[in-house]
C-alpha positions as CSV (number, residue, x, y, z in Angstrom):
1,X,0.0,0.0,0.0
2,X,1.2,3.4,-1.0
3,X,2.3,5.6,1.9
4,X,1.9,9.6,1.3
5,X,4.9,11.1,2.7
6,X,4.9,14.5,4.8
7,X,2.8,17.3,3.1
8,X,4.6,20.8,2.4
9,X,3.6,23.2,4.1
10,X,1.9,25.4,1.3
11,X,-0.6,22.0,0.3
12,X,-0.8,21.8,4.1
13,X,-2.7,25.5,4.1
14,X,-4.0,25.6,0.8
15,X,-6.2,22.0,2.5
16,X,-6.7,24.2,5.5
17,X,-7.8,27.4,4.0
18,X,-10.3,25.8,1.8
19,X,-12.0,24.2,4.5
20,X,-11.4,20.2,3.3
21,X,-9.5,18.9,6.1
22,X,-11.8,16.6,6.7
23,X,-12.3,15.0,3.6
24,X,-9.0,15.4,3.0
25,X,-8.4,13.2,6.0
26,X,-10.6,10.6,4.6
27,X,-9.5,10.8,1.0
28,X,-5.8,10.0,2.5
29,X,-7.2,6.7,4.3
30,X,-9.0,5.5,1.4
31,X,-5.7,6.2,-1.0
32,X,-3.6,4.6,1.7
33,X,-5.4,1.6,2.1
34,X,-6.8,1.2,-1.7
35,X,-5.3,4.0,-4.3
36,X,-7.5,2.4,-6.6
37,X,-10.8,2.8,-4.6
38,X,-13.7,3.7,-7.2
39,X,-14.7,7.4,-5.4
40,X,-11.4,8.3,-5.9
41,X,-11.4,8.1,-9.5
42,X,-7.2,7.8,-9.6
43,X,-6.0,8.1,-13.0
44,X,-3.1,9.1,-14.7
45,X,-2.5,12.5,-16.7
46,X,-1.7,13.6,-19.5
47,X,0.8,14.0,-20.8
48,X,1.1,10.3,-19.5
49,X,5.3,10.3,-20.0
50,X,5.1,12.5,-17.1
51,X,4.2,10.3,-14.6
52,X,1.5,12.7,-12.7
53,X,-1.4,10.9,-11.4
54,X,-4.3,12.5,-9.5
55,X,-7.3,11.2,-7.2
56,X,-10.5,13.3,-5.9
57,X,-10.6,15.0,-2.6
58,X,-14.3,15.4,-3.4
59,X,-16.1,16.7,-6.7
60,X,-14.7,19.8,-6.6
61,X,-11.3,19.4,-5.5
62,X,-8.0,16.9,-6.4
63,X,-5.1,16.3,-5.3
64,X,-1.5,15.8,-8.0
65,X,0.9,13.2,-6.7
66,X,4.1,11.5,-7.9
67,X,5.2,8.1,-7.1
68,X,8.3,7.5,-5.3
69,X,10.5,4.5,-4.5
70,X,9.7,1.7,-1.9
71,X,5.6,2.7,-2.5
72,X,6.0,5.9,-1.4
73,X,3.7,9.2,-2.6
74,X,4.5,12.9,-3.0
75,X,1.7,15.3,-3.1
76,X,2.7,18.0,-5.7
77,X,-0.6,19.8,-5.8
78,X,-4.1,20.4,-4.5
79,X,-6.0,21.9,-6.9
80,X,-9.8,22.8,-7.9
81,X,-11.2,19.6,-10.5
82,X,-12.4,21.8,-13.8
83,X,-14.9,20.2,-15.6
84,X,-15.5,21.1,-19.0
């Protein structure tokens, strides 16, 4: 199971000044235990060569991640989820 390593501190405010700690929190549990869990819709960007995935917060909000060795997860961006 994947293991999300520390958050910066800049993803770490943006989570808190949006008001999504919460779900946030349970986001993280259901990645943790199951990236692949169906609400959180994990996929992998485009351009695919760069290696950017991203999994819902919520309908409105996703978060950006990189894979790192030995399972582990960098966060690289919370962002709002356009839908066109």
């Amino acid at each position: 199971m994947p293991i999300i390593v520390d958050l910066r501190d800049d993803i770490k405010e943006y989570i808190q000044r949006h008001g999504i700690s919460k779900k946030w929190e349970k986001a993280k549990r259901l990645f943790e235990n199951n990236p692949f869990h169906p609400s959180l819709n994990t996929e992998l960007l485009k351009p695919k060569h760069r290696l950017i995935y991203s999994f819902r917060i919520d309908k409105k909000y996703r978060v950006l991640f990189i894979c790192l060795p030995e399972g582990k997860v960098e966060l690289i961006a919370v962002t709002k989820h356009y839908r066109k």
